[in-house]
Biotite code that builds the C-alpha atoms (Angstrom):
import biotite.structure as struc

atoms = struc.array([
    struc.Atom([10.149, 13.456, 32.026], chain_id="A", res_id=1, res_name="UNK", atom_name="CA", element="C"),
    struc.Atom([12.839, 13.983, 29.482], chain_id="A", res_id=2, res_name="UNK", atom_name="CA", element="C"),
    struc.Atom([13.549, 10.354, 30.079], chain_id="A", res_id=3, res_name="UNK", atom_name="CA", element="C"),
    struc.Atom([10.172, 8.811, 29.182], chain_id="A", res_id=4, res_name="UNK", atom_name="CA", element="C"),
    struc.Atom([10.319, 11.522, 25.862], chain_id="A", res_id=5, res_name="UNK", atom_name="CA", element="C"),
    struc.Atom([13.337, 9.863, 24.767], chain_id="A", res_id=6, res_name="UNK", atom_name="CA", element="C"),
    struc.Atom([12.326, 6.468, 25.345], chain_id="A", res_id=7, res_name="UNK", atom_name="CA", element="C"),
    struc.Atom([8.922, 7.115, 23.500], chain_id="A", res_id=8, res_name="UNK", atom_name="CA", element="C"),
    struc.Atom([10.681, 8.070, 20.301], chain_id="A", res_id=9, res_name="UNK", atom_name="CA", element="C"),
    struc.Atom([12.697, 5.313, 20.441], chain_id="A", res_id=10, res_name="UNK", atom_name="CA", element="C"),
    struc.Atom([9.602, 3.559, 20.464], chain_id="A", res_id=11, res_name="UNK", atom_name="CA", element="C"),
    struc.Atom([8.162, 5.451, 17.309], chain_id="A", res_id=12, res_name="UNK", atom_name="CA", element="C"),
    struc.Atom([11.411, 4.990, 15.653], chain_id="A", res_id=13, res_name="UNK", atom_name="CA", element="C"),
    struc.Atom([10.741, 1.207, 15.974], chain_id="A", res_id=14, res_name="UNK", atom_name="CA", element="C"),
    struc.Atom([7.978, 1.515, 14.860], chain_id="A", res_id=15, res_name="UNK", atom_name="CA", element="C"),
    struc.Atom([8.603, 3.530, 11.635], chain_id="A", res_id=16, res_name="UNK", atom_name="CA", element="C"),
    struc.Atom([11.512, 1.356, 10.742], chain_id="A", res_id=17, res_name="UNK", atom_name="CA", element="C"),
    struc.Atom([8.592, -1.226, 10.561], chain_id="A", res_id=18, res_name="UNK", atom_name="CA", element="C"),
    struc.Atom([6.479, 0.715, 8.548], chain_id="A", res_id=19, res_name="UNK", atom_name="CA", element="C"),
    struc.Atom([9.547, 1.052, 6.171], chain_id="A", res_id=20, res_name="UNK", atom_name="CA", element="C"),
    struc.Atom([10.422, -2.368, 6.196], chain_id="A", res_id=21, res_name="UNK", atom_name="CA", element="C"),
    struc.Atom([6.395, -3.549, 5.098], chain_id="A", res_id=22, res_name="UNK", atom_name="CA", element="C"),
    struc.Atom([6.709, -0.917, 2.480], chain_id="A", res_id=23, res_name="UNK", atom_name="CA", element="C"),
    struc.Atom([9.635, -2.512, 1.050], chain_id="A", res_id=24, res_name="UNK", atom_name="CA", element="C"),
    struc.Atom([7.722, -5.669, 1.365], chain_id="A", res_id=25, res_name="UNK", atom_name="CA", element="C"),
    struc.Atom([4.818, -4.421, -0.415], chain_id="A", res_id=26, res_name="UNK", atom_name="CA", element="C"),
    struc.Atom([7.080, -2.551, -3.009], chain_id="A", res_id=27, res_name="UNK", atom_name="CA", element="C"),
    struc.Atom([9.020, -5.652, -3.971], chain_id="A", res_id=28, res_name="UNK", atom_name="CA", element="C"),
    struc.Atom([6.020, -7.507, -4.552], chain_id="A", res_id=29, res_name="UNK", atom_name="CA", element="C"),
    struc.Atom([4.451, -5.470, -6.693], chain_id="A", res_id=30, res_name="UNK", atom_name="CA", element="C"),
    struc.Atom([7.677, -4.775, -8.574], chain_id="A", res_id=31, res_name="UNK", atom_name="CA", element="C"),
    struc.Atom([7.299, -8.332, -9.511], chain_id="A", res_id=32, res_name="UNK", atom_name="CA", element="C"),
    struc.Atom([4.159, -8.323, -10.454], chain_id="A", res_id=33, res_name="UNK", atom_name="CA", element="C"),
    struc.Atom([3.205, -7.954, -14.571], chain_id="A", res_id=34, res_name="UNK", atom_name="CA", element="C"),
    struc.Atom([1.167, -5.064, -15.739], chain_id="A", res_id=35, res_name="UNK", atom_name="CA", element="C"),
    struc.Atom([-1.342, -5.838, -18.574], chain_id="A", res_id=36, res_name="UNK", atom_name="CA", element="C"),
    struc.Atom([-4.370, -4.658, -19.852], chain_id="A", res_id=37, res_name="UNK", atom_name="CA", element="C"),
    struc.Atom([-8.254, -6.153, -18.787], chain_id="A", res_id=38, res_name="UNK", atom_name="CA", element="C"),
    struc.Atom([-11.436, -5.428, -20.024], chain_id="A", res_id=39, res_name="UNK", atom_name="CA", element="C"),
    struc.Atom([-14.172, -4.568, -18.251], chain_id="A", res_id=40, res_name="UNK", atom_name="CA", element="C"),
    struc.Atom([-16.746, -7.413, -18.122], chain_id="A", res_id=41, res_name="UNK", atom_name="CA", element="C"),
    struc.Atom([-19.314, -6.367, -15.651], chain_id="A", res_id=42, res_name="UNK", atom_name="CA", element="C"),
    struc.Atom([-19.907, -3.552, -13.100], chain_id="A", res_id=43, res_name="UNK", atom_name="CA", element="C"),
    struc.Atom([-21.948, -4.354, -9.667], chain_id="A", res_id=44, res_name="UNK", atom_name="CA", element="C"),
    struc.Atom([-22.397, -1.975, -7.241], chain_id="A", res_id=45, res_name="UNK", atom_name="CA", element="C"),
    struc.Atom([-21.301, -4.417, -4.074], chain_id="A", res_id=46, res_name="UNK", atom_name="CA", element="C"),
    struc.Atom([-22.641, -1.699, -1.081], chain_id="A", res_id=47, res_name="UNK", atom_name="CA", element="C"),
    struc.Atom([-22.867, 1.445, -0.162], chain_id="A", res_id=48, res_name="UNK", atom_name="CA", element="C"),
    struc.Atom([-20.187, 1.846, 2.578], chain_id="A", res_id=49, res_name="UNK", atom_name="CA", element="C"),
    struc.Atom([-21.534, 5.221, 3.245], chain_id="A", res_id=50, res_name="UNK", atom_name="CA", element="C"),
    struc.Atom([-24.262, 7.902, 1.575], chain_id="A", res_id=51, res_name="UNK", atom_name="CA", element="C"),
    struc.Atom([-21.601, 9.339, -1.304], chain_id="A", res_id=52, res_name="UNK", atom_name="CA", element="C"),
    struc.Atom([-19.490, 6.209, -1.499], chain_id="A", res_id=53, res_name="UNK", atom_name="CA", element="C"),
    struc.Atom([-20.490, 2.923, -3.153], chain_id="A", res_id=54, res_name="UNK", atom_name="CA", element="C"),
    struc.Atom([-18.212, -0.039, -3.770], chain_id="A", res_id=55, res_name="UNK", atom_name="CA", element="C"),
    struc.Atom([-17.828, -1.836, -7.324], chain_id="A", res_id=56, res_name="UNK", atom_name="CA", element="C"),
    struc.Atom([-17.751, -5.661, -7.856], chain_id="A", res_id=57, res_name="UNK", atom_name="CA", element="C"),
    struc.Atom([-15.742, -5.545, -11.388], chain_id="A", res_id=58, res_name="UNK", atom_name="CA", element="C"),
    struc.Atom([-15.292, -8.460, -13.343], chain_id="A", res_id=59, res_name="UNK", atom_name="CA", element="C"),
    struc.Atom([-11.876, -8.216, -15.403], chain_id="A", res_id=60, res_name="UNK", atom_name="CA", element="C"),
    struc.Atom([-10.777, -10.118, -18.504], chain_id="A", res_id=61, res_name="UNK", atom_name="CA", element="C"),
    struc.Atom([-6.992, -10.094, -19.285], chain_id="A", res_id=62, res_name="UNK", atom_name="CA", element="C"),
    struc.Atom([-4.451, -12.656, -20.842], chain_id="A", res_id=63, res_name="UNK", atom_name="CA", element="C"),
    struc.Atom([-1.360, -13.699, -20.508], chain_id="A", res_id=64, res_name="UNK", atom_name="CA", element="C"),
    struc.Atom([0.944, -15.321, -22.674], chain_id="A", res_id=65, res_name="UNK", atom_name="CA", element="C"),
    struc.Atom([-0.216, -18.880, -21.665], chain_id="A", res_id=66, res_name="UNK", atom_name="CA", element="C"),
    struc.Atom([-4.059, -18.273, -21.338], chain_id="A", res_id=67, res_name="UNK", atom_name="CA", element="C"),
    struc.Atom([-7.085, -16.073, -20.772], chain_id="A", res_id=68, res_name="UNK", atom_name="CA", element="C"),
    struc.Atom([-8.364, -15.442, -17.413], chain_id="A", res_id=69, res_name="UNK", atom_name="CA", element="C"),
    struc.Atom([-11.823, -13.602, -16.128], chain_id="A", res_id=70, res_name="UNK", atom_name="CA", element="C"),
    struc.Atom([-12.299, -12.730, -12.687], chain_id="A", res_id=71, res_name="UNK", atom_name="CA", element="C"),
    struc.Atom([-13.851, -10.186, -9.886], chain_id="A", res_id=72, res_name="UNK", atom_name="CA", element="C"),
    struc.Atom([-11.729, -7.482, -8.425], chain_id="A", res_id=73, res_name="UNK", atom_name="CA", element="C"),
    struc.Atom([-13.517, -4.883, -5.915], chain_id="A", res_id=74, res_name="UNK", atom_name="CA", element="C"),
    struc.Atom([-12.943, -1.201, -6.566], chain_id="A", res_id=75, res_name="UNK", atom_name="CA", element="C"),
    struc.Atom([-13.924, 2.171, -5.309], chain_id="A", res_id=76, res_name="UNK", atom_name="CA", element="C"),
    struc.Atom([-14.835, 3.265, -9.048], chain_id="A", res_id=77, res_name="UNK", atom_name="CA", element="C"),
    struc.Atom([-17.497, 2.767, -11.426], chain_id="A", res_id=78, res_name="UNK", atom_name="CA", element="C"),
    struc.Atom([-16.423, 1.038, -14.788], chain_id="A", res_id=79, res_name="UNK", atom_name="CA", element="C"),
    struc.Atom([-18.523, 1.083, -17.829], chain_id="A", res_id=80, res_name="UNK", atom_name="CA", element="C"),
    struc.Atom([-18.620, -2.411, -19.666], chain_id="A", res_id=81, res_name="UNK", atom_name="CA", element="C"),
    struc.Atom([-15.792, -2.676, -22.605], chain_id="A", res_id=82, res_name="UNK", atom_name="CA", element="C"),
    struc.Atom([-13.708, -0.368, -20.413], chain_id="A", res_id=83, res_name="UNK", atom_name="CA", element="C"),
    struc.Atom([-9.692, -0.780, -20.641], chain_id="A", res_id=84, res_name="UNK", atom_name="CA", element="C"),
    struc.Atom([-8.409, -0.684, -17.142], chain_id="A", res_id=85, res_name="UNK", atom_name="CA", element="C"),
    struc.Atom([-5.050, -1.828, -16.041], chain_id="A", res_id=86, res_name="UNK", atom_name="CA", element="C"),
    struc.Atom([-4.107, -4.947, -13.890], chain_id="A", res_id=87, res_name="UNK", atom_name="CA", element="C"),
    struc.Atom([-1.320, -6.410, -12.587], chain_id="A", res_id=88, res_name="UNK", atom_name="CA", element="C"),
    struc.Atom([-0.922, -10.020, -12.173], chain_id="A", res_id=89, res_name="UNK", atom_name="CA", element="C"),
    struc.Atom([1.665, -12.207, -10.254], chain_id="A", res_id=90, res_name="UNK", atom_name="CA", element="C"),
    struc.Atom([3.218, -14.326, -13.000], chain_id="A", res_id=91, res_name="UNK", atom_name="CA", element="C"),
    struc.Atom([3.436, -17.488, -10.554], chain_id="A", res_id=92, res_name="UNK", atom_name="CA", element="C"),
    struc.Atom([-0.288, -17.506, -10.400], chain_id="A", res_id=93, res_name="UNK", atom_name="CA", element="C"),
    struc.Atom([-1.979, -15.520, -12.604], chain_id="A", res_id=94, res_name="UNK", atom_name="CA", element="C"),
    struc.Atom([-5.227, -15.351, -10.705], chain_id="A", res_id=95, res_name="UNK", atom_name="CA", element="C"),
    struc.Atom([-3.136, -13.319, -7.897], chain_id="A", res_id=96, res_name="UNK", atom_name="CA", element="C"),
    struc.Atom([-4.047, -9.191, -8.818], chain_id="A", res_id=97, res_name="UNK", atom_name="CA", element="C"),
    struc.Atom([-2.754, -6.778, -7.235], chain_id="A", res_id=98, res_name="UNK", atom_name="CA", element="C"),
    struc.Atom([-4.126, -4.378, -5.146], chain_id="A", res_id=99, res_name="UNK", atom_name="CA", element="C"),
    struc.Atom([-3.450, -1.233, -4.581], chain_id="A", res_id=100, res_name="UNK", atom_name="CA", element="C"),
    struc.Atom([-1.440, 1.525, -6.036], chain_id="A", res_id=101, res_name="UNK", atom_name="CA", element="C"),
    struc.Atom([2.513, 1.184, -6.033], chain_id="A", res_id=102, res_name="UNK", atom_name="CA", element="C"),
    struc.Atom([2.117, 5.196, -4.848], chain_id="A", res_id=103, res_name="UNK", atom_name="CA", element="C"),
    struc.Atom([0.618, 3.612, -1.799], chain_id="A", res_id=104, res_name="UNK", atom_name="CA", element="C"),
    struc.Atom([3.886, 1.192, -1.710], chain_id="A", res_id=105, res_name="UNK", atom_name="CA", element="C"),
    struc.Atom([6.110, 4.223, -1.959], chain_id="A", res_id=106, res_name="UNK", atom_name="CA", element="C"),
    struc.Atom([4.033, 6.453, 0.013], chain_id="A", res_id=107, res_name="UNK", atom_name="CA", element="C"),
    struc.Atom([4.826, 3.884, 3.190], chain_id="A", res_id=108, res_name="UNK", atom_name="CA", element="C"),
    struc.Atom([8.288, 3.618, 2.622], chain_id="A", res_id=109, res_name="UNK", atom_name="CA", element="C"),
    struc.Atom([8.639, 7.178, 2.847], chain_id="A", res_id=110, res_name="UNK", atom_name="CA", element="C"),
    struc.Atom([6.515, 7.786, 5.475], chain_id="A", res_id=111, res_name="UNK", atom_name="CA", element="C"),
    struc.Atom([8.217, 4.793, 7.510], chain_id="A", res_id=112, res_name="UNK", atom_name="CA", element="C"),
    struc.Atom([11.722, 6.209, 6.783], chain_id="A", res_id=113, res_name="UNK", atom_name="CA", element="C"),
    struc.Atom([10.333, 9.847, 7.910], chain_id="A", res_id=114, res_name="UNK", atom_name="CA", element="C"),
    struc.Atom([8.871, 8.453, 10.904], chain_id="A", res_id=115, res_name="UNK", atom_name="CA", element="C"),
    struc.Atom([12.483, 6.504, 11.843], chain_id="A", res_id=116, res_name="UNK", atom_name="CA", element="C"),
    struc.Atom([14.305, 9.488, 11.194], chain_id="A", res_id=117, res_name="UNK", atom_name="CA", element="C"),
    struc.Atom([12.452, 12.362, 13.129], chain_id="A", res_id=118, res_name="UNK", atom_name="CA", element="C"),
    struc.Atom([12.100, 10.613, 16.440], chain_id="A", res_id=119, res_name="UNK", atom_name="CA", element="C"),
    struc.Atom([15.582, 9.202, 16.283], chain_id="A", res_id=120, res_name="UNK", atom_name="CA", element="C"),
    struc.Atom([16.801, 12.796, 15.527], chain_id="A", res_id=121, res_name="UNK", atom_name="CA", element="C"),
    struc.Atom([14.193, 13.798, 18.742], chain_id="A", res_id=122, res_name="UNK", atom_name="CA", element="C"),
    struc.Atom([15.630, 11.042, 20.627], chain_id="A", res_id=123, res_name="UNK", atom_name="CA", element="C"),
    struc.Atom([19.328, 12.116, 20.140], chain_id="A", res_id=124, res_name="UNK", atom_name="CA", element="C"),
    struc.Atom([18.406, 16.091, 20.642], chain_id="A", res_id=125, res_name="UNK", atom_name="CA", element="C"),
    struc.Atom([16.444, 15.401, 23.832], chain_id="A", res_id=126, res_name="UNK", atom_name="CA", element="C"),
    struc.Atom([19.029, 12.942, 25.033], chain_id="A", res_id=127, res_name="UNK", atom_name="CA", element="C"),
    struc.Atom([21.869, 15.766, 24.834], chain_id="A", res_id=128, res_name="UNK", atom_name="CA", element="C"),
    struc.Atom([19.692, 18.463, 26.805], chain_id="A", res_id=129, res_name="UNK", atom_name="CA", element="C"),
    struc.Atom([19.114, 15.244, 29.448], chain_id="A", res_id=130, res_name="UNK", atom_name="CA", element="C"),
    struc.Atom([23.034, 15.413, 29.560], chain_id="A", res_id=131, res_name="UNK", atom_name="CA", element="C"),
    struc.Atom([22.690, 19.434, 30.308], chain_id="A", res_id=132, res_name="UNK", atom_name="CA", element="C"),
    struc.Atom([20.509, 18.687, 33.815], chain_id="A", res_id=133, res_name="UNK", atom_name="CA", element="C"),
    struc.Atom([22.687, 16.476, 34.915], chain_id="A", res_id=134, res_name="UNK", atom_name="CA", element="C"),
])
C-alpha cells in the first residue's frame, strides 16, 4: 500500500510542477503585456449564468501610441458608461487584452510549486518508513 502512496505523489508532484510551469507561462505573458487606461463605451448584460450572477459584454476604448482602438471584452462586473477601467494590451497586436488578473498568474505558480513540494516531501517520508518494513 505504501508503494502505490508513494507512487501517487509522485504523480501529484508531476502534476504540480505542471501547474507551476503554466503559471510561469501565463506570468511571462502578461509581464509583457502594456497596462493602459480604457474607457468604458457600453455595458450589456451578455447572460445570466446563474440567479445572482450576470455576465457583462463591455466595450473598451484605449490608445496606444500608434492608434486608437475600441473593442468588447466580457467581464463579471457592471461598468457604468465613461468609466476608467484598466487594460492591458499585447504590444505586438494591440487588439490582444488580457485576461485575467496577474494574482491569478501568481496564485498558480504558488499553488503549483506547493503542490510539487508537499507530495515530493510525502513521497520521500513515506519512501523511508517503506525502507523500515523491509
Amino acid at each position: 500500500m505504501r508503494r502505490s502512496e508513494v507512487g501517487l505523489a509522485r504523480f501529484f508532484a508531476v502534476i504540480g510542477m505542471f501547474v507551476f510551469v503554466i503559471g510561469l507561462i501565463y506570468s511571462a505573458k502578461y509581464n509583457r503585456y502594456v497596462q493602459t487606461s480604457a474607457t468604458v463605451v457600453k455595458c450589456e448584460r451578455s447572460r445570466s449564468s446563474s440567479d445572482d450572477h450576470n455576465d457583462w459584454t463591455v466595450t473598451v476604448r484605449y490608445s496606444t501610441a500608434e492608434k486608437s482602438y475600441q473593442r468588447p471584452i466580457n467581464s463579471d462586473n457592471e461598468y457604468k458608461e465613461g468609466a476608467t477601467i484598466s487594460v492591458r494590451y499585447n504590444p505586438d497586436n494591440p487588439l490582444e487584452l488580457a485576461g485575467g488578473k496577474k494574482n491569478g498568474a501568481h496564485v498558480t505558480v504558488f499553488f503549483g510549486l506547493a503542490v510539487t513540494i508537499a507530495c515530493l516531501i510525502y513521497s520521500i517520508y513515506m519512501g523511508s518508513k517503506e525502507e523500515d518494513y523491509y
